[in-house]
C-alpha positions in Angstrom: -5.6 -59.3 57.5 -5.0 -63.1 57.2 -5.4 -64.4 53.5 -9.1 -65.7 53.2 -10.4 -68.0 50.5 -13.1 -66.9 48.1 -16.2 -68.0 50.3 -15.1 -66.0 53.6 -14.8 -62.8 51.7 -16.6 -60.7 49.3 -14.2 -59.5 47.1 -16.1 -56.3 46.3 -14.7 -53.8 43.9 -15.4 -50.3 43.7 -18.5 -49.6 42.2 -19.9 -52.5 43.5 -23.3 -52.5 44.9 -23.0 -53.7 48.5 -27.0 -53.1 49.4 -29.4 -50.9 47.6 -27.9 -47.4 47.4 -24.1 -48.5 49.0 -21.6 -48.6 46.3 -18.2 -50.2 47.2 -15.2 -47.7 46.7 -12.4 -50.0 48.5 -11.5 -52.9 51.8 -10.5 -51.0 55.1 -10.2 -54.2 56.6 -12.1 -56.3 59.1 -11.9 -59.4 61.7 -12.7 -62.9 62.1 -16.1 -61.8 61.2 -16.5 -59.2 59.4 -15.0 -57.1 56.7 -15.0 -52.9 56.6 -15.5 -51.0 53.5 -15.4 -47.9 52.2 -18.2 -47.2 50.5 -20.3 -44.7 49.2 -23.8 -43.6 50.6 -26.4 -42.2 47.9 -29.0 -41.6 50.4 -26.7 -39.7 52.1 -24.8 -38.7 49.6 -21.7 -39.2 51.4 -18.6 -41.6 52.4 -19.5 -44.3 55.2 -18.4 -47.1 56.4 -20.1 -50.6 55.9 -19.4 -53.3 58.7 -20.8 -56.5 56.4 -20.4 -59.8 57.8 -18.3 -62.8 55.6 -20.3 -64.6 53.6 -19.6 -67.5 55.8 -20.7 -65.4 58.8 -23.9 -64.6 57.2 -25.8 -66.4 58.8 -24.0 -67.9 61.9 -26.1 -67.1 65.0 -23.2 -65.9 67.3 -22.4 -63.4 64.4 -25.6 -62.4 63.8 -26.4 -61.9 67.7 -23.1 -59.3 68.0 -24.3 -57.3 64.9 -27.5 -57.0 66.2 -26.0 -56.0 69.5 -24.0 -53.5 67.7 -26.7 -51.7 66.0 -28.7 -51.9 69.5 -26.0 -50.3 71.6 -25.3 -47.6 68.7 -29.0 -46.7 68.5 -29.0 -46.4 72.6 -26.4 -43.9 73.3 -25.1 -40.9 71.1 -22.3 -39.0 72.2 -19.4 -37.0 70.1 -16.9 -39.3 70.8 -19.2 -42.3 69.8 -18.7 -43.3 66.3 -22.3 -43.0 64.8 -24.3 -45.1 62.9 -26.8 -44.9 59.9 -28.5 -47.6 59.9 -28.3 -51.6 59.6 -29.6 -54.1 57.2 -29.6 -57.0 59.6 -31.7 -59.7 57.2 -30.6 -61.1 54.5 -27.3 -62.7 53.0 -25.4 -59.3 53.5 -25.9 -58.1 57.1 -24.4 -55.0 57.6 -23.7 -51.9 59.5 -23.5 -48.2 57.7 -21.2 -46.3 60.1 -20.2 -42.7 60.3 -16.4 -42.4 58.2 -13.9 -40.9 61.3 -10.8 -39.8 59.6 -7.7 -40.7 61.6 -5.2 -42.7 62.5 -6.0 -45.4 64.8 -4.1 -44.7 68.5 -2.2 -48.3 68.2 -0.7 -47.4 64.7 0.3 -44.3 66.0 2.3 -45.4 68.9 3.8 -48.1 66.7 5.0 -45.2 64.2 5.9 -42.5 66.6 5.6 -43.9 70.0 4.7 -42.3 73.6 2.3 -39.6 73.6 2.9 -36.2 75.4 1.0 -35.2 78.2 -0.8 -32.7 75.9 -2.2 -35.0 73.7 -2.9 -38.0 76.3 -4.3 -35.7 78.8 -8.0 -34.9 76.6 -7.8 -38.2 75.4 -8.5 -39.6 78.5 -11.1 -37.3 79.6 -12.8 -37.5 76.0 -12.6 -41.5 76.1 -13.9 -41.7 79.8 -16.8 -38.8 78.6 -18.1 -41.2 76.0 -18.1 -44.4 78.6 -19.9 -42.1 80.8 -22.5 -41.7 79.1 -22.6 -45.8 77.9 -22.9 -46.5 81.5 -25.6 -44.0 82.0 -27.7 -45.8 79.4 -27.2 -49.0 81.0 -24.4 -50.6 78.6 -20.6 -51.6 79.4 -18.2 -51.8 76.2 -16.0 -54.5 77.5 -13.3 -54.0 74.5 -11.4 -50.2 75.4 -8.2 -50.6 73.7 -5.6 -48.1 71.0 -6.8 -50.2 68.1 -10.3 -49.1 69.2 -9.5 -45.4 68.9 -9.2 -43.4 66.0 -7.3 -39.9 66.8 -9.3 -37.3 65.4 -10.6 -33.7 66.3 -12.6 -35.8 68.8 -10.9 -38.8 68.9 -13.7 -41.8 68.3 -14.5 -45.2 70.4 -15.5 -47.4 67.9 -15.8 -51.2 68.0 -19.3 -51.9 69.9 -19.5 -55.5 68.7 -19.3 -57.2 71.9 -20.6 -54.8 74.3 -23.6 -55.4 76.2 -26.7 -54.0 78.8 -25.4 -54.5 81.9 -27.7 -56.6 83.1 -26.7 -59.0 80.5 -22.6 -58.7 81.1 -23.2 -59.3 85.0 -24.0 -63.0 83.4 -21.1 -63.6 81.8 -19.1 -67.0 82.4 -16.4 -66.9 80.3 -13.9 -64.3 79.2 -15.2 -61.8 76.8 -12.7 -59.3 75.3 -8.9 -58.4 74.8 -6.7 -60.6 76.3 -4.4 -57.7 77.6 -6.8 -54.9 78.0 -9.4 -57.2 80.3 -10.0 -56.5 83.8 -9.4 -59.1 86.3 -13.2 -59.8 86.5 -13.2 -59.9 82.9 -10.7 -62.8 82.8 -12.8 -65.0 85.4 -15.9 -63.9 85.6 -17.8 -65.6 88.7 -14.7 -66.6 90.3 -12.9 -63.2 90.5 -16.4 -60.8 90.5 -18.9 -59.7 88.4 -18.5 -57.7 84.9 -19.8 -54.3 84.6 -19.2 -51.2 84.5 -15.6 -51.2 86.3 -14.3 -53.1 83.7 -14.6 -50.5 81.0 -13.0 -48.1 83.6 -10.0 -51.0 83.5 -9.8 -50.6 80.0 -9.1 -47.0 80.2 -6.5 -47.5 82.4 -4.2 -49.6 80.2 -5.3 -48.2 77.4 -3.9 -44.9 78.7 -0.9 -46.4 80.6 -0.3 -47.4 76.8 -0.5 -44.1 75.2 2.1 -42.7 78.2 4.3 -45.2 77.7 4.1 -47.2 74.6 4.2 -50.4 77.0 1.7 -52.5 78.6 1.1 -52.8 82.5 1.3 -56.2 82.4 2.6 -58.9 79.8 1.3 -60.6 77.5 -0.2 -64.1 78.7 0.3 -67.5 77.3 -2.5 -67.6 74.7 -2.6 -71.6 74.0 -6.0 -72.5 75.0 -5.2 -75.1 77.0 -2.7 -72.7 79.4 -4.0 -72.1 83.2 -6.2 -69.0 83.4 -3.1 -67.1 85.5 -0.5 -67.8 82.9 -3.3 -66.4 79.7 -4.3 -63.5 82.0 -1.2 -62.2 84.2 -3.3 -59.2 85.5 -5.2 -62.0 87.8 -2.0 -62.6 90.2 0.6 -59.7 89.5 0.9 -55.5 90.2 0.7 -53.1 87.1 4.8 -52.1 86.3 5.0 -48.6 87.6 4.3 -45.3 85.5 7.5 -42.8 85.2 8.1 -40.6 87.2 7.4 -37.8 83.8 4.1 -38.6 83.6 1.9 -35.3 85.1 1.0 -36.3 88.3 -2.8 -36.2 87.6 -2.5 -38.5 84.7 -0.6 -41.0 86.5 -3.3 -40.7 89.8 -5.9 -41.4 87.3 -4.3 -44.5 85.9 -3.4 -45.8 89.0 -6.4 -46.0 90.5 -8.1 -47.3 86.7 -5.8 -50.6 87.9 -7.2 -51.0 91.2 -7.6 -55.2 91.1 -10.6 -54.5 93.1 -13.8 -52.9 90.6 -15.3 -51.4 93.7 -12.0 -49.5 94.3 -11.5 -48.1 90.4 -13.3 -44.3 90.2 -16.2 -43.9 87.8 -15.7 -42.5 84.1 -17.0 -38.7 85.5 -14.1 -39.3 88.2 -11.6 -39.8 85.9 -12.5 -37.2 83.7 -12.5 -34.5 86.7 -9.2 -36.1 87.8 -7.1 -35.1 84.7 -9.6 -31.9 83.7 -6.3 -29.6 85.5 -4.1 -30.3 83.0 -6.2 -28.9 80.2 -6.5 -25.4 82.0 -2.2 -25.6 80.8 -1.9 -23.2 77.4 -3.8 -25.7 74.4 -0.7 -26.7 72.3 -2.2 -30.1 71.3 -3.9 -30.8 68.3 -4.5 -34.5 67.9 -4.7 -35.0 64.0 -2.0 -32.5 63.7 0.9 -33.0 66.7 2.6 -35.9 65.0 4.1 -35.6 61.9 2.9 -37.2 58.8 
């Protein structure tokens, strides 16, 4: 995390009250917007996670609005793979999130530290990822921000990150990019010129993210991300082809990517289609284990 100066962070230390009953034990981290904390529950008598805004978000509309989106779209659907939330304090000069604690490494450290994964581990990743987006769709909200630094390998793995996702209705609306440079479907990158954001996009999402996990590359480069660069040159998944998958990937897996890439949303499967099309490959003998196949 970028060095901040006192009045864009909190500073808490442990012991700290953070709101009424949430006691500050240490910094996770955090984003332009936000900083994560462990921290300590009494209510629940338990660790949790606290999403507070900085203090110099506190009270900044767009902030506010993707908080309050956040706690909307975490109230709306529940699923296993979903991190879960207890609660929001959304007035105030603290607004917050209390979050369910998911132990874990996150996917993109772990490719960093150990690379590729095995078909063993990818293969219920996929299906458990495109489970949870199945049932976000089915409640009438798209995620828009699938990526490895928005999964946390456990025994389920966890989605996390719902700070920009939205009701359907409401991403069909969008007019300008919303997202992950690199992880954004085509419609994502133009939206209005190229088509219209919803739930295909999210099914994009998967696909790199998984053609990720396989490979420990990316389908497409990285873009030029001076703001001033032609839409093409900051989104190269608007012109070009996805480089191919090896040939070692399980032929299920790869199918399933594939067709994630299609440029065309109407072409890419549904979540459920996804899941069925890699569901073989976990009839195979279970040697995975996803917190305990890599070492360390």
């Amino acid at each position: 995390m970028s060095e901040r100066t006192d009045d864009e962070r909190w500073g808490f230390e442990p012991g700290d009250e953070i709101a009424p009953g949430l006691h500050a034990l240490h910094l996770l981290g955090g984003g332009e917007r936000y900083e994560a904390y462990l921290a300590f529950d009494d209510r629940l008598h338990y660790r949790v996670v606290v999403k507070v805004l900085r203090p110099d978000q506190a009270h900044d509309r767009a902030a506010l609005r993707g908080l309050r989106r956040e706690a909307d779209a975490l109230e709306r659907v529940r699923h296993p793979v979903l991190i879960r939330s207890f609660g929001a304090h959304l007035d105030g000069d603290r607004p917050l999130l209390i979050l369910e604690l998911a132990e874990g490494p996150r996917l993109s450290t772990d490719l960093r530290r150990f690379g590729p994964l095995d078909v063993e581990q990818a293969a219920p990743l996929g299906v458990e990822i495109s489970s949870a987006i199945h049932s976000m769709h089915l409640v009438g909200l798209v995620h828009l921000d699938i990526k490895p630094k928005n999964v946390i390998l456990g025994a389920p793995p966890r989605l996390i990150d719902l700070s920009i996702a939205r009701p359907t209705e409401d991403a069909a609306t969008l007019d300008r990019p919303v997202g992950t440079d690199v992880y954004m479907a085509p419609e994502q990158c133009a939206p209005g010129d190229v088509g219209v954001v919803g739930p295909p996009a999210d099914v994009w999402g998967i696909g790199v993210t998984l053609f990720e996990a396989v490979t420990g590359n990316l389908p497409f480069p990285r873009g030029d991300d001076d703001d001033g660069a032609p839409l093409t040159r900051r989104f190269p998944q608007l012109e070009g082809m996805p480089d191919p998958l090896p040939t070692t990937v399980a032929p299920p897996l790869a199918e399933a990517i594939v067709a994630c890439l299609e440029p065309e949303p109407s072409e890419r499967p549904s979540p459920a289609e996804i899941a069925d099309t890699i569901e073989p490959l976990l009839s195979t003998p279970p040697r995975f284990r996803l917190k305990s196949l890599r070492p360390g």
